[in-house]
C-alpha positions in Angstrom: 64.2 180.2 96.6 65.7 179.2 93.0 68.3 177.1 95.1 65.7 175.2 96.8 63.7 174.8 93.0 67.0 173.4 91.8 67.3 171.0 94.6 63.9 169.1 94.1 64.0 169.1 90.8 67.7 167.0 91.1 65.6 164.8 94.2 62.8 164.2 91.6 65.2 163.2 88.6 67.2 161.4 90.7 63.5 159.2 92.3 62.3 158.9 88.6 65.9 157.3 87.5 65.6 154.6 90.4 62.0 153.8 89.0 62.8 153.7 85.6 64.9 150.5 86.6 64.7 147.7 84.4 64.9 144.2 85.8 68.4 143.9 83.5 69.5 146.0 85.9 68.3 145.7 88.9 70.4 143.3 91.0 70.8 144.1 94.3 73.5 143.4 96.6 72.2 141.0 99.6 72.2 142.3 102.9 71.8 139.3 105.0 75.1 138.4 107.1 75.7 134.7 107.5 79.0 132.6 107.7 80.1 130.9 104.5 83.5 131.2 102.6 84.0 131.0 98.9 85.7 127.7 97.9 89.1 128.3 95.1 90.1 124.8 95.1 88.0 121.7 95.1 88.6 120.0 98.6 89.4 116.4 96.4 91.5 115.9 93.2 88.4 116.4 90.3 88.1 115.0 86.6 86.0 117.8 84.4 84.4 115.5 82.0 83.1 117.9 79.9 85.5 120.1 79.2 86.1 121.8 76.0 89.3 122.9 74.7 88.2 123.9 70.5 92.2 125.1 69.7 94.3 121.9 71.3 95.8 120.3 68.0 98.1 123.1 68.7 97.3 124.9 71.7 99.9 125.7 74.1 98.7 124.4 77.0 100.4 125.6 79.8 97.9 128.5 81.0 95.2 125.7 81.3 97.7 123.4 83.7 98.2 126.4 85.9 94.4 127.1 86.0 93.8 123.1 86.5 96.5 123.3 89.4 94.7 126.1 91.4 91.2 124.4 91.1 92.7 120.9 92.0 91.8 119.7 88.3 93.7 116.7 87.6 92.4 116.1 84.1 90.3 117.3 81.8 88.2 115.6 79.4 88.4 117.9 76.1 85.1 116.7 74.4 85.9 118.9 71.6 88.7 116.5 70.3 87.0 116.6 66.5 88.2 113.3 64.4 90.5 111.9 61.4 94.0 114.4 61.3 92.2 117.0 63.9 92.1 114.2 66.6 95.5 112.9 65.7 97.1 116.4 66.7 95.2 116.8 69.5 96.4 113.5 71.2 99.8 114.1 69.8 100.0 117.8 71.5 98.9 115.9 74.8 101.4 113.2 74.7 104.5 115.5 73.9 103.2 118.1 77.2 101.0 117.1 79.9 100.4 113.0 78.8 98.2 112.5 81.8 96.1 115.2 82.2 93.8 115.5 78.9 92.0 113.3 77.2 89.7 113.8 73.7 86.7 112.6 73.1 85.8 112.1 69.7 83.2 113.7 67.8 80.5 112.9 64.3 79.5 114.7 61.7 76.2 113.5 61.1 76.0 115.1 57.5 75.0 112.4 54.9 72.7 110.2 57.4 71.0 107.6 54.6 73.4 107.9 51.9 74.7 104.3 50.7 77.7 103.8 52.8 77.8 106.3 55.1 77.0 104.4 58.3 79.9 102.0 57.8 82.6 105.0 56.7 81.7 106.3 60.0 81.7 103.2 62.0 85.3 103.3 60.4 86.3 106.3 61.1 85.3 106.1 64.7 87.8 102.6 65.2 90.3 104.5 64.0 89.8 107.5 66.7 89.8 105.5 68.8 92.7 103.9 68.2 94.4 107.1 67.7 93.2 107.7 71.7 90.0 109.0 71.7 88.4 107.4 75.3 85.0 108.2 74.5 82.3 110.0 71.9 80.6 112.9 72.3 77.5 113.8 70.9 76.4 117.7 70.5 72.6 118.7 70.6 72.8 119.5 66.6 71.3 116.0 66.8 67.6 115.9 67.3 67.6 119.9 66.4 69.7 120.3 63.4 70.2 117.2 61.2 68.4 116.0 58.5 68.9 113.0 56.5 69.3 112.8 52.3 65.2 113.1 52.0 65.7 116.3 54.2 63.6 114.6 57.3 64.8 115.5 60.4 66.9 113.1 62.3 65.4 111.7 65.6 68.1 110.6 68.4 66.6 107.2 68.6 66.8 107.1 65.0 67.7 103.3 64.1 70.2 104.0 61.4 72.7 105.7 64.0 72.3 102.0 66.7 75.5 100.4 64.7 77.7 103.8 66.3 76.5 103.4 70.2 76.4 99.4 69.5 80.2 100.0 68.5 81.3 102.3 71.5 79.6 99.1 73.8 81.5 97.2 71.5 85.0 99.5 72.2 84.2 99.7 75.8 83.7 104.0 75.7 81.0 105.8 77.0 79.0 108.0 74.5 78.1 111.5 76.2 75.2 113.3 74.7 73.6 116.6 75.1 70.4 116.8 74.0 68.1 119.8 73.6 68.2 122.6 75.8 66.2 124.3 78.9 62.2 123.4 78.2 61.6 126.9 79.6 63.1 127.5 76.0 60.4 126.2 74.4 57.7 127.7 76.6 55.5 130.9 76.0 58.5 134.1 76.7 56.3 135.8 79.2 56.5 137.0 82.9 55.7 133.1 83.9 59.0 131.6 82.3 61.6 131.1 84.7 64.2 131.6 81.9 63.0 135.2 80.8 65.8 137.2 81.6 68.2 134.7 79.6 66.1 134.8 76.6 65.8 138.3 76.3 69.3 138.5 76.5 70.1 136.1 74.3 67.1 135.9 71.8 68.0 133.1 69.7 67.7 130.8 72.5 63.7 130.8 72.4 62.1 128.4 70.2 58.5 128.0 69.6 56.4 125.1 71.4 57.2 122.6 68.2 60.9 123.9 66.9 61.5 121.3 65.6 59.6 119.5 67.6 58.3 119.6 71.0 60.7 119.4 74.2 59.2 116.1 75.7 59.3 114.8 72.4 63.5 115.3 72.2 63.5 113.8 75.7 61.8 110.7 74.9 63.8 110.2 71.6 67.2 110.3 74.1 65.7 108.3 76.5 64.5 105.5 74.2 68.3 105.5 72.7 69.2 104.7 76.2 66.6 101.3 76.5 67.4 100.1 73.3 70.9 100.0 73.6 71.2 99.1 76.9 75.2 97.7 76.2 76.5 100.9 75.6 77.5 103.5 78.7 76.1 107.1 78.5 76.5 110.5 79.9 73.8 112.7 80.0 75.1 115.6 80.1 73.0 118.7 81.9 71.6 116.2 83.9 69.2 116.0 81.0 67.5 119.4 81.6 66.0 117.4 85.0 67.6 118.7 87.2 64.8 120.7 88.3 63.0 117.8 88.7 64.8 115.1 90.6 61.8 113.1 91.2 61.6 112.8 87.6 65.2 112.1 86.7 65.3 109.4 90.1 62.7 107.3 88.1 65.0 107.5 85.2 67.6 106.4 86.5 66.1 103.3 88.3 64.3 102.3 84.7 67.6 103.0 82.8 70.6 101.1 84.2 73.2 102.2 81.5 72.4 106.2 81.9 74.8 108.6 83.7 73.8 112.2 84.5 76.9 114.8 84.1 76.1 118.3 86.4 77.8 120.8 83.9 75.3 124.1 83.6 72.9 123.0 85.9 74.6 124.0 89.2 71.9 126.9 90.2 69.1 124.1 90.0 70.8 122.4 92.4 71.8 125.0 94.5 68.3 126.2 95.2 67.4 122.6 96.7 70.2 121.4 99.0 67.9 119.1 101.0 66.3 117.5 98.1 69.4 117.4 96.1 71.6 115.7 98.9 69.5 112.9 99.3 69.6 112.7 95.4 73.3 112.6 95.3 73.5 110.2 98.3 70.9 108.1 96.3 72.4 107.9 93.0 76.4 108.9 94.2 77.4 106.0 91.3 76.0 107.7 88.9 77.1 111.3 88.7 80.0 113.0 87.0 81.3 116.4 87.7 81.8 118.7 84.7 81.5 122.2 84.1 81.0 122.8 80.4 82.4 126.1 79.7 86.2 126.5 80.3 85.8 129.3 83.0 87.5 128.8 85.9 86.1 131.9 87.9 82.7 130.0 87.5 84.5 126.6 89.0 83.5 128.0 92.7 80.0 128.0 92.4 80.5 124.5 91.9 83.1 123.6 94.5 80.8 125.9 97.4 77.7 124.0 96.5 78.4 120.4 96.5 81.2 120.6 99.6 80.0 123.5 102.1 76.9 123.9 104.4 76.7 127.5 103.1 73.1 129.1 103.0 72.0 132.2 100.6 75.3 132.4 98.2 75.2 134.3 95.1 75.6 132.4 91.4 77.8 133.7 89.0 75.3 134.1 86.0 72.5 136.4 87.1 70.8 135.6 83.8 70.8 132.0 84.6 69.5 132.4 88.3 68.5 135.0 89.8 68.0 133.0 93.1 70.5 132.4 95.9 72.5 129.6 96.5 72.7 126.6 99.0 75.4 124.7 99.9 74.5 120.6 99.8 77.5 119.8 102.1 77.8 116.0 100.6 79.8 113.5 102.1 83.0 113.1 101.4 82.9 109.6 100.4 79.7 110.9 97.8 82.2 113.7 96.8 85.2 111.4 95.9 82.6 109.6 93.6 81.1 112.7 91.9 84.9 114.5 91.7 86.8 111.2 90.4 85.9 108.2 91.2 82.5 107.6 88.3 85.0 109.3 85.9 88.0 106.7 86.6 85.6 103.8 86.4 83.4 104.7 83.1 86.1 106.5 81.1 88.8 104.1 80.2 92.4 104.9 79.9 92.4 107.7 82.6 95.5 107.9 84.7 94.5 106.6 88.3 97.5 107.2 90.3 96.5 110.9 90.0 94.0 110.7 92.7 93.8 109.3 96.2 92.6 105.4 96.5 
């Protein structure tokens, strides 16, 4: 009798630990059997344009060839190539190892926006970067977000005193590739409705309220307006500009905005839930889009490769947090894949060694 009281009292503990589940938790293993392969190496010679390398004035870069090798990587764009000295070292390191697989992008500090003479010290600066062998400038989201000017105003992307810098990369012949903002579901209400729930309550800072600093559309429109009225200069929008959940959207872009790019770094899982929608966008706009990846993590590079090359159905993403949906493959075209992989890259970013890749 006691043995039998012991028993359901385990059975009972052991039903209320399985209920007591929390959605952190709870990720289940799918049981649905279908054909479908995981991709190690990308099935053409890639550029990742946004790649970041923080440590390569005098990083010892043979662990990232040997990770580039197995991917089919044939060079990375390090947008994390700083300026002045830091850039210096960081082309330097390049040229006396791996000469034609990295290139640096060069980077602003936008500190000191309206003081008497800053706008032509940087314009200054940025000659000489790129002299030094910077192939392009990257802009981080701390503009729009972060900066403020001398009166302590924030600074709007389309701010006018900033149109001399992308005037002079038109001028230099480099594209400018910009993140701005983040996620909207970041600035929505953190309840059961936002898509982005588990991510924020993982990683609280993330969340900011509806007008921090200022409202999502608002950020949009700033970039988007720096696009129009510099319409000389080449940019990269990196994340797909946060539209990649709505292709619609970002198609109408596009046609209105001749001299905008879309990069696909950290927004693979929106495209991956969409494979017939997102096909026909690619097909579309296949002179337009740039492979990158962001983070340097090349487990995560397979997601990538299965999505855009195989006809794969229900897949899992690596990031639970960042989708907790399956994944589709779009099975592009080759001819759209050699664009997307190399092709864009070669023909927006100057200086980039073609005889790398196949013609």
């Amino acid at each position: 009798m006691y043995r039998n009281i012991t028993l359901l009292i385990f059975l009972v503990s052991m039903v209320t630990f399985a209920q007591d589940l929390t959605f952190e938790e709870y990720n289940p293993a799918s049981t649905l059997v279908v054909p479908g392969e995981i991709l190690t190496k990308a099935k053409y010679p890639f550029i990742d344009v946004h790649g970041h390398q923080y440590r390569m004035a005098n990083q010892d870069l043979t662990p990232v060839i040997l990770a580039m090798d197995i991917l089919n990587m044939r060079i990375m764009v390090n947008l994390s190539g700083r300026s002045g000295d830091d850039l210096k070292k960081s082309v330097q390191n390049i040229k006396d190892n791996y000469s034609n697989r990295f290139v640096v992008f060069a980077n602003i500090d936008f500190d000191g926006i309206g003081v008497t003479g800053w706008i032509e010290k940087t314009l200054s600066q940025l000659e000489e970067d790129v002299a030094s062998g910077a192939r392009g400038l990257k802009i981080y989201k701390s503009l729009g977000l972060r900066y403020t000017d001398k009166a302590g105003k924030r600074v709007a992307v389309d701010d006018v005193r900033l149109y001399p810098i992308w005037a002079k990369c038109g001028e230099l012949g480099i594209p400018v590739l910009i993140h701005t903002a983040d996620p909207k579901p970041f600035w929505d209400e953190f309840d059961g409705d936002n898509e982005r729930w588990l991510e924020l309550k993982l990683r609280p800072r993330r969340k900011r309220g509806p007008d921090n600093p200022v409202p999502w559309e608002q950020l949009m429109d700033e970039q988007h307006n720096m696009f129009r009225k510099n319409p000389n200069t080449t940019f990269i929008n990196a994340h797909m500009g946060w539209l990649a959940n709505d292709l619609g959207k970002l198609g109408e872009l596009l046609d209105d905005i001749p001299n905008m790019n879309v990069g696909i770094g950290a927004i693979i899982a929106e495209l991956g839930r969409q494979p017939r929608e997102a096909k026909a966008f690619f097909i579309k706009y296949q002179d337009r889009i740039l492979f990158g990846k962001d983070s340097w993590k090349p487990e995560e590079f397979p997601t990538y490769f299965r999505v855009l090359e195989s006809d794969d159905e229900y897949f899992p993403y690596h990031k639970k947090y960042h989708a907790f949906w399956a994944m589709y493959g779009l099975d592009l075209p080759d001819d759209v894949l050699k664009k997307v992989y190399y092709k864009n890259a070669l023909r927006i970013v100057p200086g980039l060694d073609k005889s790398l890749f196949p013609k």
